[in-house]
C-alpha positions as CSV (number, residue, x, y, z in Angstrom):
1,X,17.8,-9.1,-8.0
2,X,21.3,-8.4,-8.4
3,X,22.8,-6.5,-11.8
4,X,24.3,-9.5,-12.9
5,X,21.3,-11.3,-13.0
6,X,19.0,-8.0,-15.1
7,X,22.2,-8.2,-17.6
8,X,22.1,-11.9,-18.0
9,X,18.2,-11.5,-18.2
10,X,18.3,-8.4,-20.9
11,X,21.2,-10.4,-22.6
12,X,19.2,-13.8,-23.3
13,X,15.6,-11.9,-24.1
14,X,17.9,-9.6,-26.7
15,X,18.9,-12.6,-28.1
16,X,15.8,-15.1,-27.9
17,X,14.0,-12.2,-29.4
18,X,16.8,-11.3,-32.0
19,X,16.7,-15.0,-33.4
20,X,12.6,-15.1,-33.5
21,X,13.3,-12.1,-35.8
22,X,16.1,-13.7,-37.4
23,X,13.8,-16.8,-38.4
24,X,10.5,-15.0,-39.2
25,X,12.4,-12.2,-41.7
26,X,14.1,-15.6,-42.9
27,X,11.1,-17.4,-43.4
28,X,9.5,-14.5,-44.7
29,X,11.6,-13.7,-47.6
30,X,12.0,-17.1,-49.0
31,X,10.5,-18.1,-52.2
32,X,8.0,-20.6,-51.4
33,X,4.2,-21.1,-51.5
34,X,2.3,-20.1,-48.2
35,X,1.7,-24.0,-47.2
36,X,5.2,-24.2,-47.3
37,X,6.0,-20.8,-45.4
38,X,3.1,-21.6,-42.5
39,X,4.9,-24.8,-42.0
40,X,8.4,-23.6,-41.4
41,X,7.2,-21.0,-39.1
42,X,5.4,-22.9,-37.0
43,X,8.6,-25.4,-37.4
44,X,11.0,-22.8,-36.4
45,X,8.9,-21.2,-33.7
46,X,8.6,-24.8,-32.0
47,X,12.9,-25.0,-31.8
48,X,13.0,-21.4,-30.3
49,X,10.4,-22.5,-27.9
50,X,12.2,-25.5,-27.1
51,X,15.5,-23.4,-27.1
52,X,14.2,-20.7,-24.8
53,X,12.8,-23.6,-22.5
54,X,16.5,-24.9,-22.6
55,X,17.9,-21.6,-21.2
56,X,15.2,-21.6,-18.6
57,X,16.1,-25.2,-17.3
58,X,19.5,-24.0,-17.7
59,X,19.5,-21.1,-15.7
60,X,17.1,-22.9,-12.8
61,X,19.4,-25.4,-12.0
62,X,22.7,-22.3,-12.1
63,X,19.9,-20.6,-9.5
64,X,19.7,-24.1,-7.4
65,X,23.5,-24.4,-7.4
66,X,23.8,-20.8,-6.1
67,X,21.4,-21.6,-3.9
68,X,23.0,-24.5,-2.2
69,X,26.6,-22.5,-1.9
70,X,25.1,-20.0,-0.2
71,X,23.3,-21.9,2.4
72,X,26.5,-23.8,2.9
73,X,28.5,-20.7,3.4
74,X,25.9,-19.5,5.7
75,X,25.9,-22.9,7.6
76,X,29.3,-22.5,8.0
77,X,30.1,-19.3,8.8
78,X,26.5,-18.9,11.6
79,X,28.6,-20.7,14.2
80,X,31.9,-18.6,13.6
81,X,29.6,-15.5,13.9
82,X,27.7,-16.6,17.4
83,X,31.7,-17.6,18.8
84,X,32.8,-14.1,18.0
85,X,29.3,-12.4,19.0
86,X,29.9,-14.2,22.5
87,X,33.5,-13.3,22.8
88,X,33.2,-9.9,22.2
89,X,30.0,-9.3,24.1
90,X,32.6,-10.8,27.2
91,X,35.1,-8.4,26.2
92,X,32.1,-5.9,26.6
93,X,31.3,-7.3,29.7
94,X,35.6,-6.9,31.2
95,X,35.7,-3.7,29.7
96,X,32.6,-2.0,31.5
97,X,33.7,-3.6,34.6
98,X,36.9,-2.4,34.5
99,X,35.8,1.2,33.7
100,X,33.6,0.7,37.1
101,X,36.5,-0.4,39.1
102,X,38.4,2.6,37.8
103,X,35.8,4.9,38.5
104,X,35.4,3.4,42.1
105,X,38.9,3.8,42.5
106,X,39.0,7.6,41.1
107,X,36.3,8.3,43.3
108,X,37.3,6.9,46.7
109,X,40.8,8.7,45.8
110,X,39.0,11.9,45.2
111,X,37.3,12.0,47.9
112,X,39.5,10.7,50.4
113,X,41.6,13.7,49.2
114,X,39.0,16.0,50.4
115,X,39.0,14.8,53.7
């Protein structure tokens, strides 16, 4: 997973965490009877619950859109890749035949020196 991802990850458990915290000590400290205190706990836990499943939904459909840009980028870039692959595997191709005509050449000179 990339380091943007962990940071964005650490980030929103720091903070999902920090506000549970938030609302318990909150909750906690509060003059009223234990009825009272149960019920706003459980309240409050409810909307982080729904809040943290918020920021999950959220961050699926970010993942989808990334998702869908990078297998448009790929779609378009595969075909740009295989043109160039080709081309330079026919450069390859003229380049070791050349060095094979030069080396024929270099050799029939060589030796036709000799003679």
């Amino acid at each position: 997973m990339c380091d943007r991802c962990e940071s964005t990850k650490s980030f929103l458990s720091g903070a999902l965490v920090g506000a549970a915290i938030g609302a318990a000590m909150g909750i906690l400290f509060a003059p009223e009877s234990g009825e009272n205190t149960r019920r706003k706990i459980k309240s409050e836990s409810l909307k982080l619950r729904d809040k943290g499943e918020d920021i999950i939904d959220d961050i699926k459909d970010k993942m989808a859109e990334v998702e869908d840009k990078i297998v448009e980028l790929k779609d378009r870039a595969e075909p740009a890749i295989k043109e160039t692959i080709e081309k330079l595997e026919e450069k390859g191709q003229d380049l070791k035949e050349d060095i094979n005509d030069t080396a024929k050449n270099l050799k029939s000179r060589y030796f036709k020196g000799l003679k």
